[in-house]
N, C-alpha and C positions, 0 to 999 in steps of 0.2 A: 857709803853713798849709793843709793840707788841706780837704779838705769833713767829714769826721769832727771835725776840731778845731774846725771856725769851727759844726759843728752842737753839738757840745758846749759852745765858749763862749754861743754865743745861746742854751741851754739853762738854763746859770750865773744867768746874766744875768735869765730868768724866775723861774728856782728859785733865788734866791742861797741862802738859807737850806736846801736841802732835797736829801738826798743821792737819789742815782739811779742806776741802772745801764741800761747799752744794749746791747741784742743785736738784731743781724739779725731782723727779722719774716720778708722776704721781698723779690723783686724780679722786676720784671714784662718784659714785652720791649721796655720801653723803655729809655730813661737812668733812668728815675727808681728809686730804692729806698726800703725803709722798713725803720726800727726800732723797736722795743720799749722803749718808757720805764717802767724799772719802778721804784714808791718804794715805800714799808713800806707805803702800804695801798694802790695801786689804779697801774693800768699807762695810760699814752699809748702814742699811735703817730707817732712822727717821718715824716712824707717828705720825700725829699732830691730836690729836681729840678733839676740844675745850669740855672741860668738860661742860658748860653748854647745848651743845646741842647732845654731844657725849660720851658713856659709855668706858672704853678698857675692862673693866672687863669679858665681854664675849666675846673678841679676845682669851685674855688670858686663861678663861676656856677652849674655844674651841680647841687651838692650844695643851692647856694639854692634852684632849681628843683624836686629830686625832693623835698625835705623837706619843701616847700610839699605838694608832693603824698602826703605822710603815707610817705612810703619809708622807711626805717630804712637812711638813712645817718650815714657819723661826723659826728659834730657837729663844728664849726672852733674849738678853744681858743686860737690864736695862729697870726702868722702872721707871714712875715719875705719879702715877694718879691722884694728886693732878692738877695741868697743864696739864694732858692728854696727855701727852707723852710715846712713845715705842719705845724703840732701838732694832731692832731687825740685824738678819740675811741677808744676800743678796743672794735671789735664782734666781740674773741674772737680763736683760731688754728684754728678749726677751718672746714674750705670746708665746701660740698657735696661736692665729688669727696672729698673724704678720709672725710666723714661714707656717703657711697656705697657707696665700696670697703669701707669695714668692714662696714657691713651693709646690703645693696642692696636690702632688704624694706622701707625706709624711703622708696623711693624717693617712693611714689606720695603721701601726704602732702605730702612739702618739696616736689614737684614744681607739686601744688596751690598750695601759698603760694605758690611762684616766679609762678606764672600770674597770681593775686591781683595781687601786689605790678607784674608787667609791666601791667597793664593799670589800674594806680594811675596808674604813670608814663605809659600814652598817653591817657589822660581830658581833661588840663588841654591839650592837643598846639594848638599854633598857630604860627602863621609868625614869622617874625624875632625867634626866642626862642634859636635853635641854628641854627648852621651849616646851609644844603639841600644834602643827601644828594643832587647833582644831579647829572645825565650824565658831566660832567666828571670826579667825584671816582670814582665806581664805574666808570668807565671804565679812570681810573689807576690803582684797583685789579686790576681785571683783570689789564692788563699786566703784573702782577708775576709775575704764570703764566709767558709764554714768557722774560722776563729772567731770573727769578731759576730758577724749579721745573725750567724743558726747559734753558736755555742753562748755567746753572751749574752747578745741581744734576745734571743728568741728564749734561750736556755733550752737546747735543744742540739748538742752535740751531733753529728751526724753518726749514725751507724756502719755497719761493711758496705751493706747495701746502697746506701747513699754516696757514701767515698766513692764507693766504684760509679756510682752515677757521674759527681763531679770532675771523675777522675777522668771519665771517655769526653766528659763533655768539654774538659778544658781543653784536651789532645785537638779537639775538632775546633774550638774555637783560634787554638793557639794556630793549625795549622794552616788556616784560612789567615790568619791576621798576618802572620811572617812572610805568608807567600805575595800577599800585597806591594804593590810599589814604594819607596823608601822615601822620604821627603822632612823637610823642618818640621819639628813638632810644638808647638806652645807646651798642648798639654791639659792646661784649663781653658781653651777658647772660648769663652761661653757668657750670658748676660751678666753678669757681677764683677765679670775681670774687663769687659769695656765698655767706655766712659762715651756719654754723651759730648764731644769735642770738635772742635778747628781744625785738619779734616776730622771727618767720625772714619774709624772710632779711632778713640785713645785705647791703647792696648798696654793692660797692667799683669802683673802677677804669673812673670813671665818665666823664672826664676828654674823651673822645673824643665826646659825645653830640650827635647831628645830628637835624635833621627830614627822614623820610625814609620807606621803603617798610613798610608795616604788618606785614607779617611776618620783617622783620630779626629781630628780637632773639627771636622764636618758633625762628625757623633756630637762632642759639646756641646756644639752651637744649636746644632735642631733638634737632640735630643735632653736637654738642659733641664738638671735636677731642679732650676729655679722657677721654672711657666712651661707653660705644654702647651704647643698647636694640634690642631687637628692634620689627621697624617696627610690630608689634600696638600697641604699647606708645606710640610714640610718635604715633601715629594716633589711640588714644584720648586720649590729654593735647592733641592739636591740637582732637579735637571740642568738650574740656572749654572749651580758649580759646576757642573759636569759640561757644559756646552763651554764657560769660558775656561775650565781648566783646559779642554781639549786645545781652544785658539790659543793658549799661554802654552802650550809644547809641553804641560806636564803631562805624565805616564799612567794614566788614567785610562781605562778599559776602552774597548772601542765600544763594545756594548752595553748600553746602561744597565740592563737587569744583571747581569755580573757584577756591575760597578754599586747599586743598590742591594747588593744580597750580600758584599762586603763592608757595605758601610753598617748591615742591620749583626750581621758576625761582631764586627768590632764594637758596635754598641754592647753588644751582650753584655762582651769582657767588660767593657769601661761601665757597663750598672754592676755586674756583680764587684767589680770593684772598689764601685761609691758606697753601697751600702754596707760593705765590709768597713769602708774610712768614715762614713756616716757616726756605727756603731762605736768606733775606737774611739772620736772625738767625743762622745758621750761618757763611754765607759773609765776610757784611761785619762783624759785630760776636762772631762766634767763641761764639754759644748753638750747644752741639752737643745739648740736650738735647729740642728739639722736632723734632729730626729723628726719635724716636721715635714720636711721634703720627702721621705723615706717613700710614701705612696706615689710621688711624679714617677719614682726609680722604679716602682714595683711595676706599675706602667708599662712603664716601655720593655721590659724586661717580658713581664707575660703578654705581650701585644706580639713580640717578635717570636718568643717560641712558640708560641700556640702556629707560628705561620709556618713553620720549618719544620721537617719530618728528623731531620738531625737534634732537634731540639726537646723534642716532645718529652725525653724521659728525666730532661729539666726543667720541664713544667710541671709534671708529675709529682716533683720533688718539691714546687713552690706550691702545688696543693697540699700537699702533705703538712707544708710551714705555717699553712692560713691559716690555723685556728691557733698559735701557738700565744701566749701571752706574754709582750715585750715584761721583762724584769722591771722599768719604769713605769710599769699603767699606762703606758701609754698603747693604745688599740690601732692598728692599721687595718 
């Protein structure tokens, strides 16, 4: 039996009495997917997370967490962890990026509520609630820079020279990110993971959430591998966090250009990051579709170190990468 049939028996099995239909919602860049449960008056959302390669158990902690914190996540209608199944809520089909794209004058309100709703979830923020966002873990992420983004994707191994470039530069990225203040972390905060909703936003795909550097999940949302503002823009929505984080007592610089020159640090790590997991989901699991986004990444990446004297000899190294020809034909 499939994972489609054993979801539709455990479906049976809740609903015996009540007819249904299921369509694809959508599916993320992990194992897991989700469906659409629709009856004659009102829709669920199935996710399927095959247990041997996917946990729900910390969807499910996390969604306890940010609900506590008044977040407008799905509520959990059933659940089956044995088969890796969650019934949850339906917070609509419509993202921000898609509400965006259609009309981008909308921005600066839902951006307000996204800022609102991030700073719900780092209020209650304390230790041994999530996973620490520690050395080790943002370290491993890095690496996925020269494996997957130079060696795979570019084909383009890095050299001694180069090593030792990534090697000072991650020292300097890691050591600004850890010295940062500690707080709730989503993880993916950004336009694809919330929902145009009853309050906005619906906050999904939460699944990953760590205690960790204060302006992670700031980086997601203005720095967002899925649309790009012009940096006015995203400069004044960092002042707007910055002024209500200060009234909400979180630990947030007293000075903004510190508080901005950590959130542009933390950006670095979290693009060289993406486009290390960009590459992987092409290479090891055959997503050709966020090799797309690749140049948003590239973006913000050389926009920050070209500003940073600490940076430079990582840009140096992204000139070096320009001309390299993805293995895919595909040209950035």
């Amino acid at each position: 039996m499939n994972r489609l049939q054993l979801l539709q028996f455990w479906l049976k099995t809740l609903y015996p009495d009540q007819s249904f239909t299921l369509a694809p919602a959508s599916a993320d860049a992990s194992f897991r997917r989700y469906f659409r449960i629709s009856f004659p008056e009102h829709t669920l959302i199935a996710m399927d997370a095959p247990p041997q390669q996917e946990d729900c158990r910390p969807f499910l902690h996390a969604a306890t967490v940010f609900s506590k914190a008044s977040i407008h996540v799905p509520d959990i209608i059933a659940q089956n962890l044995e088969q890796g199944f969650l019934l949850l809520s339906d917070l609509g089909n419509t993202t921000y990026l898609q509400a965006l794209n259609a009309n981008p004058d909308h921005a600066d309100p839902l951006y307000r509520e996204a800022i609102d709703a991030l700073i719900k979830i780092q209020r209650p923020s304390r230790k041994n609630v999530f996973p620490e966002y520690d050395r080790a873990l943002l370290l491993h992420e890095l690496a996925l820079f020269p494996d997957w983004y130079m060696t795979n994707h570019l084909q383009s191994a890095p050299d001694n020279e180069q090593k030792n470039v990534l090697q000072l530069t991650f020292d300097q990225l890691l050591g600004n990110n850890l010295a940062q203040p500690q707080v709730f972390v989503h993880r993916d905060y950004h336009s694809r993971n919330l929902m145009i909703a009853t309050p906005n936003p619906g906050v999904i795909d939460f699944q990953d959430a760590v205690f960790g550097p204060i302006t992670y999940d700031l980086v997601s949302l203005f720095k967002d591998a899925y649309i790009q503002w012009e940096e006015a823009q995203v400069l004044d929505w960092t002042i707007h966090y910055w002024e209500q984080a200060r009234h909400a007592g979180l630990p947030v610089t007293t000075d903004f250009s510190t508080f901005y020159r950590d959130f542009e640090f933390m950006g670095v790590q979290r693009h060289l990051k993406v486009l290390g997991v960009f590459s992987r989901l092409y290479y090891r699991d055959g997503k050709s579709a966020y090799l797309q986004d690749i140049p948003i990444v590239l973006h913000h990446l050389r926009q920050t170190c070209e500003r940073y004297h600490e940076l430079h000899l990582l840009a140096r190294l992204l000139d070096q990468l320009e001309d390299r020809q993805p293995a895919t034909g595909y040209t950035f």
